[in-house]
N, CA, C and O atoms as a GROMACS GRO file, in nm:
protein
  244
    1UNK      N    1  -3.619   2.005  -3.662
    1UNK     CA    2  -3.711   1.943  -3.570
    1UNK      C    3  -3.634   1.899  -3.446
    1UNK      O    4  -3.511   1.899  -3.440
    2UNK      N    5  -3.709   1.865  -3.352
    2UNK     CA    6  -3.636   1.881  -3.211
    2UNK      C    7  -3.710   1.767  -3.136
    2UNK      O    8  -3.833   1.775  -3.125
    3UNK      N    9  -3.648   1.665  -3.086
    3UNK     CA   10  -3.683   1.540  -2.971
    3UNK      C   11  -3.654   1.546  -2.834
    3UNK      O   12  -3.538   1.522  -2.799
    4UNK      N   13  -3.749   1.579  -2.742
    4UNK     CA   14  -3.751   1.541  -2.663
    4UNK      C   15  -3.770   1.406  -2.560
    4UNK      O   16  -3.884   1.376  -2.523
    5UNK      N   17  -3.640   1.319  -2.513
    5UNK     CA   18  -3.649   1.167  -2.502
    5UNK      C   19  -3.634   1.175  -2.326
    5UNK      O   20  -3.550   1.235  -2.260
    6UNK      N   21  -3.730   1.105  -2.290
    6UNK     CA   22  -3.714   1.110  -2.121
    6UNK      C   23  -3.655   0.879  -2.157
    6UNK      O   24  -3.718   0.782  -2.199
    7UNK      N   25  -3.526   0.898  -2.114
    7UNK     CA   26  -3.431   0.754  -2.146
    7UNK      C   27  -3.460   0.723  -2.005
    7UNK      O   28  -3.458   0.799  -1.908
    8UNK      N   29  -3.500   0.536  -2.016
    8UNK     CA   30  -3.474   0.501  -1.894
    8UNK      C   31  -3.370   0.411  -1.878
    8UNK      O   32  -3.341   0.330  -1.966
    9UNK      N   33  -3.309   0.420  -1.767
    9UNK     CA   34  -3.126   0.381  -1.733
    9UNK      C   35  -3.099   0.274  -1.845
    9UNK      O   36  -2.990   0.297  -1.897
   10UNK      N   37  -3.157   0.174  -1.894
   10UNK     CA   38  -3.098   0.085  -1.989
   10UNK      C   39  -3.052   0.106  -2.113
   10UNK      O   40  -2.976   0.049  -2.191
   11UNK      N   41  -3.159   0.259  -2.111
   11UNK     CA   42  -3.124   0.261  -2.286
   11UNK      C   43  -3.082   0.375  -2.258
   11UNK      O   44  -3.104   0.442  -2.157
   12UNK      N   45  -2.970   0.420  -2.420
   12UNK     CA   46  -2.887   0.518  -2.422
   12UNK      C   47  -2.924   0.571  -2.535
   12UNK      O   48  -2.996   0.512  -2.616
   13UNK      N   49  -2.861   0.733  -2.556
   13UNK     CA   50  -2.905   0.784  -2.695
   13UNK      C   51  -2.906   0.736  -2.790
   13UNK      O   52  -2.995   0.744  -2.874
   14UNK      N   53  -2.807   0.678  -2.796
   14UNK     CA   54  -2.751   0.601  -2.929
   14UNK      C   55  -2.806   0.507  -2.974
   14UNK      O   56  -2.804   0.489  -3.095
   15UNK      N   57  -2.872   0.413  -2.886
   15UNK     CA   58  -2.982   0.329  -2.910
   15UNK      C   59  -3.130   0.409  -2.921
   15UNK      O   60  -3.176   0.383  -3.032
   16UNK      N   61  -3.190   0.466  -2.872
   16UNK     CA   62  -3.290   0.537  -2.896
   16UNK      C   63  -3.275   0.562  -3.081
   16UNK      O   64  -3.335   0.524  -3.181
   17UNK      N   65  -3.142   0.659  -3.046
   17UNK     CA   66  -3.176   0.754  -3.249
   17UNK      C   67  -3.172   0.592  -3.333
   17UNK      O   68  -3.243   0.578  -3.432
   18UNK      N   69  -3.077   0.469  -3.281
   18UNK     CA   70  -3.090   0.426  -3.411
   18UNK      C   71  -3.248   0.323  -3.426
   18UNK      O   72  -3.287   0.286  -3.537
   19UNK      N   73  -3.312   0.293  -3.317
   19UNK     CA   74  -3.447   0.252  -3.289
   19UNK      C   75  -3.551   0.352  -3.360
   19UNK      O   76  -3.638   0.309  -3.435
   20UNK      N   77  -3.536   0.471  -3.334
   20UNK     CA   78  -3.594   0.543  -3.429
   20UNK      C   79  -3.600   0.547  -3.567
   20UNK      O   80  -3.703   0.573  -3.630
   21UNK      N   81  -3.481   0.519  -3.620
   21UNK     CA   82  -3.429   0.578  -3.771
   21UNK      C   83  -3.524   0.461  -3.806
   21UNK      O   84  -3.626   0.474  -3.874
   22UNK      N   85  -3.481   0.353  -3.755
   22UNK     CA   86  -3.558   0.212  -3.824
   22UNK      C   87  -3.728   0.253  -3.851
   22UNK      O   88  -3.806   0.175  -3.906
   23UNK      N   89  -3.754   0.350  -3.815
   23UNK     CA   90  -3.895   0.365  -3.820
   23UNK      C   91  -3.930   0.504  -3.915
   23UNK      O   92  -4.020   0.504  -3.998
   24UNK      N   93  -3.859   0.595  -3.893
   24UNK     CA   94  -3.908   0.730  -3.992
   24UNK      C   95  -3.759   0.707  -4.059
   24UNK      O   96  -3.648   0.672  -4.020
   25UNK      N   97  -3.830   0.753  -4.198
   25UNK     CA   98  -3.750   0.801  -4.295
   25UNK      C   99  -3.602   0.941  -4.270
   25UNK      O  100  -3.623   1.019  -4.177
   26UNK      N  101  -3.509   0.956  -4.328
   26UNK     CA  102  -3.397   1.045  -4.271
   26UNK      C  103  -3.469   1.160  -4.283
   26UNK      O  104  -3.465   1.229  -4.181
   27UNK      N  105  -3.556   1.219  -4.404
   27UNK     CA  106  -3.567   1.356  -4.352
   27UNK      C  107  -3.713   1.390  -4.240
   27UNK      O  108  -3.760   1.498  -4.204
   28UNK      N  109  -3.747   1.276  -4.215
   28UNK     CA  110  -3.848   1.252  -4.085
   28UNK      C  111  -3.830   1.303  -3.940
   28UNK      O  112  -3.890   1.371  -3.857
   29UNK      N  113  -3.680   1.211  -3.958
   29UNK     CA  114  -3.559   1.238  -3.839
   29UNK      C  115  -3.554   1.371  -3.738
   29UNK      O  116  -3.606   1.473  -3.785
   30UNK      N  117  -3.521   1.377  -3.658
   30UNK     CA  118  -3.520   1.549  -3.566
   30UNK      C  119  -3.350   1.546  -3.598
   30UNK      O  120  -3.255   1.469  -3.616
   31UNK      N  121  -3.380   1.664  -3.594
   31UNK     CA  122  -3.188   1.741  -3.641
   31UNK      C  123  -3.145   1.763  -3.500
   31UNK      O  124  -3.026   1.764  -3.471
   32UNK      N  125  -3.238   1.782  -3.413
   32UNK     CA  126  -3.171   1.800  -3.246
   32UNK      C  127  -3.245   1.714  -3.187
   32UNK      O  128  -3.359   1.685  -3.224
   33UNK      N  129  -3.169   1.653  -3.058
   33UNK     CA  130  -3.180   1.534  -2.983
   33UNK      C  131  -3.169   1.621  -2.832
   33UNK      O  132  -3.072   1.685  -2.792
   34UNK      N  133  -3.310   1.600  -2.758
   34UNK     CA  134  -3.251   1.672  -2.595
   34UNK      C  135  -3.283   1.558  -2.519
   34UNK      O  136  -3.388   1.507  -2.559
   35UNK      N  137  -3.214   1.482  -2.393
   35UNK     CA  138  -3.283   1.420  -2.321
   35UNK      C  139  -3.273   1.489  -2.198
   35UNK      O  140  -3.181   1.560  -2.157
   36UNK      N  141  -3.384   1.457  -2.146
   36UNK     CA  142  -3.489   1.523  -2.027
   36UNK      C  143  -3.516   1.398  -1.918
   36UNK      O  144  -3.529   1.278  -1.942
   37UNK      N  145  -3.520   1.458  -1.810
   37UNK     CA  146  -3.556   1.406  -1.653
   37UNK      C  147  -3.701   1.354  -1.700
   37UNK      O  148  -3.739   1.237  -1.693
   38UNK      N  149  -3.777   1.464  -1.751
   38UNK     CA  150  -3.916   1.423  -1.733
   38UNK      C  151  -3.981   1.532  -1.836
   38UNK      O  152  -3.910   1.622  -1.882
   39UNK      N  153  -4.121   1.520  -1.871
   39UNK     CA  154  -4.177   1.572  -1.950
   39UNK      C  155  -4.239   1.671  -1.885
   39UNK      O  156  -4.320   1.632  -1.800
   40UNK      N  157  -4.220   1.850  -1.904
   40UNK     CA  158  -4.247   1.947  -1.804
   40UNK      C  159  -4.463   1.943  -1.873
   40UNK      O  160  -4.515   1.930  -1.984
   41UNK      N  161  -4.506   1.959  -1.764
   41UNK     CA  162  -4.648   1.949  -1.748
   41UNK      C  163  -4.700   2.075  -1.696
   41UNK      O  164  -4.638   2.135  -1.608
   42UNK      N  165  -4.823   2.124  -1.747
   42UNK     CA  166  -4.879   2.285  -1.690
   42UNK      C  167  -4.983   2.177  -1.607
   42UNK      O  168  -5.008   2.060  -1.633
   43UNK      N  169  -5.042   2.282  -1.475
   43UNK     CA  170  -5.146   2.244  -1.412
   43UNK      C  171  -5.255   2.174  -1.485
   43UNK      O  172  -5.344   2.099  -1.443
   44UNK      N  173  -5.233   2.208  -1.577
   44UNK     CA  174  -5.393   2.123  -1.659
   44UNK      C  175  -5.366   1.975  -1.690
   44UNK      O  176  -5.454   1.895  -1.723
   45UNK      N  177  -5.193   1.938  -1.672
   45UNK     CA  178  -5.117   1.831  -1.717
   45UNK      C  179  -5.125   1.801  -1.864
   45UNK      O  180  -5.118   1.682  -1.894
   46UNK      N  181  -5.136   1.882  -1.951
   46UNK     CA  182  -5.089   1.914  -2.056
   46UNK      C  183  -4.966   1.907  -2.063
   46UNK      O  184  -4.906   1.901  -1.955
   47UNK      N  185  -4.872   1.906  -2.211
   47UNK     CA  186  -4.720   1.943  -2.222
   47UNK      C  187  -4.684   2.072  -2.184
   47UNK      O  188  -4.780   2.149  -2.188
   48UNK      N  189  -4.576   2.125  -2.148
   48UNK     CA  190  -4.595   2.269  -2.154
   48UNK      C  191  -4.501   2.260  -2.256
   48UNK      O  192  -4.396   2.204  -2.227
   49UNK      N  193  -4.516   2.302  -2.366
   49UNK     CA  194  -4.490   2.337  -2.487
   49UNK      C  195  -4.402   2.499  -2.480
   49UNK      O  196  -4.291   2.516  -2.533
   50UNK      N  197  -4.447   2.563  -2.436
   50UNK     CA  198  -4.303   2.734  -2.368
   50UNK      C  199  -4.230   2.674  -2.330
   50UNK      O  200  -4.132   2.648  -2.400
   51UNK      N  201  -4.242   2.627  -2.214
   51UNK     CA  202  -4.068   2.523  -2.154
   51UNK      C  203  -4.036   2.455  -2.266
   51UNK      O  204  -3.934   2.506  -2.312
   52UNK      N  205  -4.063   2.391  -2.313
   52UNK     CA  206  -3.977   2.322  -2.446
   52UNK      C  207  -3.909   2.422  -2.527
   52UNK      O  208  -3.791   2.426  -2.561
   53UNK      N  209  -4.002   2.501  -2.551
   53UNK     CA  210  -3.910   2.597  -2.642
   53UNK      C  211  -3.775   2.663  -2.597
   53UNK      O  212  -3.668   2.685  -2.654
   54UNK      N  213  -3.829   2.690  -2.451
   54UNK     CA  214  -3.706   2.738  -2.410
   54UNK      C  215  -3.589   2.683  -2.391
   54UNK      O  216  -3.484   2.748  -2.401
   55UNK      N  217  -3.592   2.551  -2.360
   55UNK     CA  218  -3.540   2.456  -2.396
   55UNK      C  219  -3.461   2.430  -2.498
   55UNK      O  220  -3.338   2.435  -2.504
   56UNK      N  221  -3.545   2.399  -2.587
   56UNK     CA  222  -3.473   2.481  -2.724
   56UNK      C  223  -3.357   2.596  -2.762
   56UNK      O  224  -3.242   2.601  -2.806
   57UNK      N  225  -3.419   2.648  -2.735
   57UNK     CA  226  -3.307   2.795  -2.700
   57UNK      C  227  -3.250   2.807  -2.692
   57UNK      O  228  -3.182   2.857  -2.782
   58UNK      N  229  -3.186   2.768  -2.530
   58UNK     CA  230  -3.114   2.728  -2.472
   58UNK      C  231  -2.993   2.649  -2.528
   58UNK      O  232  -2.877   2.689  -2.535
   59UNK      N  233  -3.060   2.489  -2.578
   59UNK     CA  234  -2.936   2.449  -2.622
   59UNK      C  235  -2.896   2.423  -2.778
   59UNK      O  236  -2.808   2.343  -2.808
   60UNK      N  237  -2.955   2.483  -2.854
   60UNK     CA  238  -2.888   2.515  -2.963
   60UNK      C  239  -2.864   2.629  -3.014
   60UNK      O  240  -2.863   2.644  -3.136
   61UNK      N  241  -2.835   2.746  -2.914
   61UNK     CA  242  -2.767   2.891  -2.913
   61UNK      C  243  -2.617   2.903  -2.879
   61UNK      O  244  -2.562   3.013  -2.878
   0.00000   0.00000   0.00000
């Protein structure tokens, strides 16, 4: 599973994953961590869900 985290300047990854853990169970957890500028949006302002993937791709190849 795969997280996409748009962090704002105060908080850091490391605080994010362990803010998380406190809440889902370990195998709940995402096995990959990406942080992002911003959440990519199609004209309809929907997620765009293709860019994520590619995303994906990208950085765990």
């Amino acid at each position: 599973m795969h997280a996409f985290l748009v962090l704002k300047d105060s908080i850091s990854l490391s605080e994010a994953k362990k803010s998380i853990a406190s809440v889902l169970l370990a195998t709940e957890q995402p096995k990959y961590w990406h942080t992002i500028d911003a959440i990519p949006l199609m004209d309809s302002s929907k997620v765009d869900v293709q860019h994520l993937k590619k995303l994906c791709q990208k950085r765990t190849h």
